[in-house]
C-alpha positions in Angstrom: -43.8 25.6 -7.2 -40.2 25.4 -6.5 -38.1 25.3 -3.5 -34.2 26.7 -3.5 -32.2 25.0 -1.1 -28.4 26.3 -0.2 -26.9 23.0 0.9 -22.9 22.4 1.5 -22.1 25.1 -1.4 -24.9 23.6 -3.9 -27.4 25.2 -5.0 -30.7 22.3 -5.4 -34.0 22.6 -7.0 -36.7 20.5 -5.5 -39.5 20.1 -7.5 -42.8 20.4 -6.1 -44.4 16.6 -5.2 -47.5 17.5 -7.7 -45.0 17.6 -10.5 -45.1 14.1 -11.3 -47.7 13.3 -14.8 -49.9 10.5 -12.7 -52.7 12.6 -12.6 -55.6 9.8 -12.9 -53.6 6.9 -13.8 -55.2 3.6 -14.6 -54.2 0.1 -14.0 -54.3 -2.5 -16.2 -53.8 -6.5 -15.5 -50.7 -7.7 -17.3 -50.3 -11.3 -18.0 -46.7 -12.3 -18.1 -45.0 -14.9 -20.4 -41.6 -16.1 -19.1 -39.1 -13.4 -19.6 -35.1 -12.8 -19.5 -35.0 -14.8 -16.2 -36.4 -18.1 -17.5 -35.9 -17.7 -21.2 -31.6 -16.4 -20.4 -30.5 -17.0 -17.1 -32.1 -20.3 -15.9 -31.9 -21.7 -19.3 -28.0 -20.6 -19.0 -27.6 -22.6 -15.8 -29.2 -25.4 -16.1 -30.4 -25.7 -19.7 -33.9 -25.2 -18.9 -36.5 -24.8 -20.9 -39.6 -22.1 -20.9 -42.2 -24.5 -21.3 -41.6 -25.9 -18.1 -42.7 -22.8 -16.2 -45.7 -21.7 -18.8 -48.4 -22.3 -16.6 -51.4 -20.5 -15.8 -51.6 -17.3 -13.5 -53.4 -15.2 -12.7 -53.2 -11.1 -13.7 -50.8 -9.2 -12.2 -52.5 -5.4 -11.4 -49.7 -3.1 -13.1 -49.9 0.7 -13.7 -51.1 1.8 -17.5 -47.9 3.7 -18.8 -50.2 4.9 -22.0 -49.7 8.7 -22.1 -47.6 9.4 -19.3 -44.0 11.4 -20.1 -41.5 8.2 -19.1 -38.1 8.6 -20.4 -37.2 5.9 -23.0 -33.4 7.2 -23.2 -30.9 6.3 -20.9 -28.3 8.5 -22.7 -30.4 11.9 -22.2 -29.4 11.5 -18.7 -26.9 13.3 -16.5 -24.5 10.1 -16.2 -21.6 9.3 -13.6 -19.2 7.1 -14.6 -19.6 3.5 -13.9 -19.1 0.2 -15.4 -21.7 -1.7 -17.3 -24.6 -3.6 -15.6 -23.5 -7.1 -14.9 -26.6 -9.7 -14.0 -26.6 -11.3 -10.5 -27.9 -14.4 -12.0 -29.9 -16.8 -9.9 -29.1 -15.4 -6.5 -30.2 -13.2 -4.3 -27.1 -10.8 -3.9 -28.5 -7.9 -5.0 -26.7 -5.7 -2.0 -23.4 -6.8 -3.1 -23.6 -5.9 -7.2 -25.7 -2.7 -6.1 -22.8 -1.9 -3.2 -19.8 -3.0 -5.2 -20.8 -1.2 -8.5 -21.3 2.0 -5.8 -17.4 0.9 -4.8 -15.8 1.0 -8.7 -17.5 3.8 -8.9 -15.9 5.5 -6.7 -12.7 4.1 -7.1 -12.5 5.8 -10.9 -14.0 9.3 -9.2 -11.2 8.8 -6.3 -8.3 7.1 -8.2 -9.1 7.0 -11.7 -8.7 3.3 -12.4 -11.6 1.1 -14.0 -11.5 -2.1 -12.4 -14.4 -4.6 -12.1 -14.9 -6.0 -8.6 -15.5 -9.2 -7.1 -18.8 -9.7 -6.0 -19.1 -12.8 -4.8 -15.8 -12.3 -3.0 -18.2 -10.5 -0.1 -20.5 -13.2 -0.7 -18.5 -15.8 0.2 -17.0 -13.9 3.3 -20.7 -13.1 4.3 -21.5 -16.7 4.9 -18.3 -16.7 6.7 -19.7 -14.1 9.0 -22.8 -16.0 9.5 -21.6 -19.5 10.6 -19.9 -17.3 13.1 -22.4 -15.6 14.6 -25.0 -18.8 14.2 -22.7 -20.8 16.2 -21.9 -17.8 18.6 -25.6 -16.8 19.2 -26.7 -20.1 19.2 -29.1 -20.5 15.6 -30.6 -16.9 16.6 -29.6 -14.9 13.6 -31.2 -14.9 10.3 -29.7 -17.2 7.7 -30.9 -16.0 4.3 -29.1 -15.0 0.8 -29.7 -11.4 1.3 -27.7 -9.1 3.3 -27.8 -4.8 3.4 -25.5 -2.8 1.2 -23.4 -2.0 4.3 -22.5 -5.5 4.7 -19.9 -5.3 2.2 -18.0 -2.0 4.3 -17.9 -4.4 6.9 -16.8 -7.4 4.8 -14.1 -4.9 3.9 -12.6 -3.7 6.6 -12.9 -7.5 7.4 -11.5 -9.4 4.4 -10.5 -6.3 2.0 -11.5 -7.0 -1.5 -10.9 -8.9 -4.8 -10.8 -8.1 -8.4 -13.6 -9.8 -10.7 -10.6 -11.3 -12.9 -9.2 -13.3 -9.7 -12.0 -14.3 -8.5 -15.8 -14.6 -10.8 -17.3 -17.2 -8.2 -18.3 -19.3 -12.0 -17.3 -22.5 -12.9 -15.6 -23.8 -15.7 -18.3 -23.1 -18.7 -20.6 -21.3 -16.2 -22.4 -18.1 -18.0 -24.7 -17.3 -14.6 -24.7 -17.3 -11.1 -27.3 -19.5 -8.9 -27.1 -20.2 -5.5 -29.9 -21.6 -4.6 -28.5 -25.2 -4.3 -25.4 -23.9 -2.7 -27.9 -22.2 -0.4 -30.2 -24.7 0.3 -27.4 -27.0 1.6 -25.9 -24.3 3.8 -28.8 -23.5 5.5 -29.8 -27.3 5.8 -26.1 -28.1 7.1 -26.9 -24.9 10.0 -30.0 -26.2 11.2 -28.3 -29.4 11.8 -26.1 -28.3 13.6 -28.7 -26.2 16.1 -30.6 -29.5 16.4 -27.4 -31.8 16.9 -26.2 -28.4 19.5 -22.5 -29.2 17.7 -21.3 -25.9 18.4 -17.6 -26.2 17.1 -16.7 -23.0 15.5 -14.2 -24.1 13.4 -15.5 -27.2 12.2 -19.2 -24.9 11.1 -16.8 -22.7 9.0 -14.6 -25.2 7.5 -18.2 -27.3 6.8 -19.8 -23.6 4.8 -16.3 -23.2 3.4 -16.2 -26.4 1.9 -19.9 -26.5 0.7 -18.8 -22.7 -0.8 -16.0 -24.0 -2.8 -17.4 -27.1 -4.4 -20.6 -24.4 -5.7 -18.5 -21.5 -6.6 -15.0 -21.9 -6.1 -12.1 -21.1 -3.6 -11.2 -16.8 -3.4 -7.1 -16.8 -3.9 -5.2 -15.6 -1.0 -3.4 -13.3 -2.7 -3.5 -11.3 -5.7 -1.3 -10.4 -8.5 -1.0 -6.7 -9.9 1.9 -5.8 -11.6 4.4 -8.9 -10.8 3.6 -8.1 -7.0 1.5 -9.8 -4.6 -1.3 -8.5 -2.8 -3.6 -9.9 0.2 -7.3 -8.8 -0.2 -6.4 -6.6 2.6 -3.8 -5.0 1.1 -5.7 -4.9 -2.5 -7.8 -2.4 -1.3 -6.1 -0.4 1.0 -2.7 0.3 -1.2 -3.9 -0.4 -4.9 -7.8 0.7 -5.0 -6.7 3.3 -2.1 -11.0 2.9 -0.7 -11.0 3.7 3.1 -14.0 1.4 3.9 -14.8 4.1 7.4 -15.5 6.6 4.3 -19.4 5.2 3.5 -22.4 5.0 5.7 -25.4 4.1 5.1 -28.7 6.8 5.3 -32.0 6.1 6.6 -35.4 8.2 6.5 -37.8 6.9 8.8 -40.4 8.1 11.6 -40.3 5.0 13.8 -36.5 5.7 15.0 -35.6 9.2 16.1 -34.5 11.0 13.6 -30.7 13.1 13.7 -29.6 9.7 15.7 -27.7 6.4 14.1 -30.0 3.5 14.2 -30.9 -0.1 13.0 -33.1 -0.6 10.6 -35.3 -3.2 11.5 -35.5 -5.4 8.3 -34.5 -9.2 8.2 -31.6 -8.7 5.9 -30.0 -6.3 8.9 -29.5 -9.6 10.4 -26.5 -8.3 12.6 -28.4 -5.3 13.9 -26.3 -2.8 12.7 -26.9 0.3 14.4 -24.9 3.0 12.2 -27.8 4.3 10.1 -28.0 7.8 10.1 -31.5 8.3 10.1 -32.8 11.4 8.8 -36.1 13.7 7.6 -37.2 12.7 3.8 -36.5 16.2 2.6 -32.9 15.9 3.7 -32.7 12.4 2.5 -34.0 13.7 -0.8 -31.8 16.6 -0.8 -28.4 14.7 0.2 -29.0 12.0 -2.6 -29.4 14.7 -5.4 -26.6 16.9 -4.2 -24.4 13.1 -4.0 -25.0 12.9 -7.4 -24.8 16.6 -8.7 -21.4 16.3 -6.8 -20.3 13.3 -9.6 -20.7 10.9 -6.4 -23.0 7.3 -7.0 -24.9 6.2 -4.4 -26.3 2.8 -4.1 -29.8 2.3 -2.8 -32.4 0.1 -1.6 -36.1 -0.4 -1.5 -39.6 -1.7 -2.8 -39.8 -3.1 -6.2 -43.2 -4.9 -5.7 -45.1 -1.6 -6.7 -47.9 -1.4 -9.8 -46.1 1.4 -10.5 -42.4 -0.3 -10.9 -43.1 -0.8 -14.9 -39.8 -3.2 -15.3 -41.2 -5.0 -18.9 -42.7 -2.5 -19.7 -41.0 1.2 -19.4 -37.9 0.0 -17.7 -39.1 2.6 -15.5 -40.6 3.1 -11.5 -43.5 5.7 -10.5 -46.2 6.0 -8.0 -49.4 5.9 -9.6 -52.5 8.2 -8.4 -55.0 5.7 -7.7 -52.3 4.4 -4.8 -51.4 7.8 -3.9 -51.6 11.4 -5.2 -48.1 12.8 -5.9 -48.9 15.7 -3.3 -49.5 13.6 -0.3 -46.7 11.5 -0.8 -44.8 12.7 2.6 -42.8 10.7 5.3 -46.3 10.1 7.0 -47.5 7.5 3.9 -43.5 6.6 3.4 -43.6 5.4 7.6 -47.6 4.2 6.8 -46.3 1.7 4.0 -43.1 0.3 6.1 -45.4 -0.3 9.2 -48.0 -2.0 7.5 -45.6 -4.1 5.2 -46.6 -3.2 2.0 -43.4 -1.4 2.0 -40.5 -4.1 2.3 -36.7 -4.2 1.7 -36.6 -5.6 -1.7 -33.8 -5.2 -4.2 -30.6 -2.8 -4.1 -29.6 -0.8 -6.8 -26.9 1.7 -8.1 -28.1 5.4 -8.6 -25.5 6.5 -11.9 -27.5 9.7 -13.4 -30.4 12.0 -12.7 -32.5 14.0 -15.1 -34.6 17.2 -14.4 -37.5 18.2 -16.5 -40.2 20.2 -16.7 -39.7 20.6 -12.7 -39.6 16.4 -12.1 -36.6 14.9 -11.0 -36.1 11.3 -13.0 -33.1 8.9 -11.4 -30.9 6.7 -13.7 -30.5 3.1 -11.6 -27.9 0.7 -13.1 -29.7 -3.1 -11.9 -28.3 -6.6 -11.3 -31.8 -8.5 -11.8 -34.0 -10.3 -14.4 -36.3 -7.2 -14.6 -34.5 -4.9 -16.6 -33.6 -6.9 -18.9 -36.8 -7.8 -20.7 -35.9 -8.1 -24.8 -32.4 -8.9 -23.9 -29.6 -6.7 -24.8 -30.2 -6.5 -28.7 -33.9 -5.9 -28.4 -33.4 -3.8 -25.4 -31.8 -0.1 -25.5 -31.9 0.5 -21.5 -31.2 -3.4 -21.1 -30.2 -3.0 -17.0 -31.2 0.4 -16.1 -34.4 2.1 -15.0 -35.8 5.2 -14.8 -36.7 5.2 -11.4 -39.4 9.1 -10.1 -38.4 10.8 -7.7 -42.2 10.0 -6.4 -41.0 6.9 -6.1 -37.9 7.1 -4.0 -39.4 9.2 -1.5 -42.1 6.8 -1.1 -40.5 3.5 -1.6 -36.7 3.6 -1.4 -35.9 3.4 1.8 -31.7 3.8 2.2 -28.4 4.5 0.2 -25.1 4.1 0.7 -23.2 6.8 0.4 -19.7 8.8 0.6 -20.2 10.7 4.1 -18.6 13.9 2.4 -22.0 14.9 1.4 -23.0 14.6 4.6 -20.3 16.6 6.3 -22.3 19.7 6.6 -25.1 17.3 8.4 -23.1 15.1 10.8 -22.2 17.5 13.7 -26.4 17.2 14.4 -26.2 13.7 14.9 -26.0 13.2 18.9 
């Protein structure tokens, strides 16, 4: 069965939640041999070698894709424009290459213009924002690599923006990102300073800048476009023309009222935003295809530690029966999984295409990480995309960023 919905002028077909081919799916344990992450991106930072992490371990419990109707074409989908996947190396910045692939995105749709992004410009002004608010609140915010995709509106309407060509955050001869010593160091430098209680502002920043620059590199103060110059500020406002105040960030969950902004309680929220506009899982399922039948991106964010996210092996994410028939998959087992934390805040994404067939919604995600990569490039057709179920974004993805003009027609019930 089908549902018609009018929504904002377009016409949507929901598909029923039994349409989804999982009927009496089987697991299998899958025994992984080092992939694209060890075998490409470690071994392009530090020249390291697979044998060093071949060790023993045990199965991991994986959905059986044998039989089931996955697509293995990323080009039968209905695509928006957007650059290529780039990979986020050794890091975990995942909500700033999902969030700033979103961003060129839309600056093509609004503008026209391709123009790869800095990345690790918000980064870097995201550990900026951190030493201020650990030395203002006195150690009690999270320090961690990972942020939410929202961070980098506020980065913006901060610090503005960068192009990848001014500023790549590699080093001379550097083919991947890592972080992790660069990290380390920061957040061993921060608790130093909560034990020492040397709560000097400037001296914190000036300390993270420095560590920052000798890792990966000083951001330019200016840019040039066109024999002019250009402050990240002005980049964005007067050349990519992006109104930061544009984009917020939807929610869909039971323990926060819904039609209200709220904060979603994760780690990686670690400045309690409350802006999420937190609404019913039909609506958020219905605003994200009508985003996308619109020619809008969104970038999302969820779970990616399911049996049924098939990254080597399908490029592709589903919910299989034997964790949850399709028909019960409803904002009831969506809170369930969130409360009981086998639903967690993962990995960020960028939503570029849907496809509809045989009355199942599929979802083409453009990816940053190791995982959907496996083969490499040559071996690889979908080499950084999935093909992510619908199933599985109700159940699993928990928020996307988003133009608010698909949401116009829903804002005036938010109180």
């Amino acid at each position: 069965m089908k549902k018609q919905i009018l929504l904002g002028g377009v016409l949507l077909i929901i598909a029923s939640a039994s349409a989804q081919n999982n009927t009496n799916s089987k697991g299998v344990f899958k025994f992984y041999e080092p992939g694209y992450y060890q075998n490409s991106i470690l071994k392009g930072i530090e020249k390291f070698e697979s044998t060093q992490e071949t060790v023993k371990q045990s199965g991991t419990f994986k959905m059986d894709p044998s039989g089931i109707a996955i697509p293995t074409d990323k080009n039968t989908f209905k695509s928006i424009w957007h650059l290529s996947p780039v990979s986020q190396g050794n890091t975990n910045t995942c909500w700033s290459y999902s969030a700033t692939s979103m961003f060129e995105s839309e600056i093509y749709r609004l503008t026209r213009q391709e123009i790869k992004l800095s990345e690790m410009y918000t980064a870097y002004c995201e550990y900026i924002e951190r030493a201020v608010q650990f030395v203002r609140t006195r150690g009690k915010i999270y320090i961690g690599e990972g942020s939410e995709m929202n961070a980098v509106i506020r980065v913006m309407k901060k610090y503005g923006t960068l192009p990848y060509s001014s500023y790549s955050g590699l080093l001379p001869g550097q083919e991947f990102q890592s972080h992790e010593k660069m990290f380390n160091e920061i957040k061993a430098y921060l608790d130093g300073v909560k034990t020492r209680n040397a709560w000097d502002e400037a001296t914190v920043v000036s300390t993270v800048k420095s560590i920052m620059h000798h890792y990966i590199g000083e951001p330019p103060a200016r840019v040039n476009v066109q024999g002019k110059e250009y402050t990240p500020q002005q980049y964005l406002s007067e050349i990519l023309r992006i109104n930061p105040n544009d984009y917020i960030d939807v929610l869909s969950i039971m323990q926060q009222p819904y039609w209200k902004q709220v904060v979603f309680e994760v780690p990686d929220n670690w400045w309690n935003d409350a802006s999420y506009y937190n609404i019913p899982l039909d609506d958020y399922m219905k605003i994200l295809m009508k985003a996308l039948k619109s020619g809008i991106t969104v970038s999302i964010a969820g779970d990616v530690s399911e049996a049924g996210f098939l990254a080597r092996e399908a490029n592709a994410a589903m919910i299989p029966s034997f964790d949850i028939p399709s028909a019960a998959i409803d904002e009831n087992a969506r809170q369930f999984r969130f409360s009981n934390g086998t639903t967690t805040d993962d990995h960020g994404m960028h939503v570029v295409g849907y496809q509809e067939k045989d009355g199942t919604a599929w979802f083409l995600f453009k990816d940053s990480g190791a995982g959907s990569r496996t083969g490499g490039p040559e071996k690889n057709p979908n080499f950084g995309y999935y093909f992510v179920h619908e199933d599985y974004i109700r159940l699993k993805m928990m928020t996307f960023l988003v133009n608010k003009e698909v949401m116009k027609d829903l804002l005036p019930m938010f109180r």
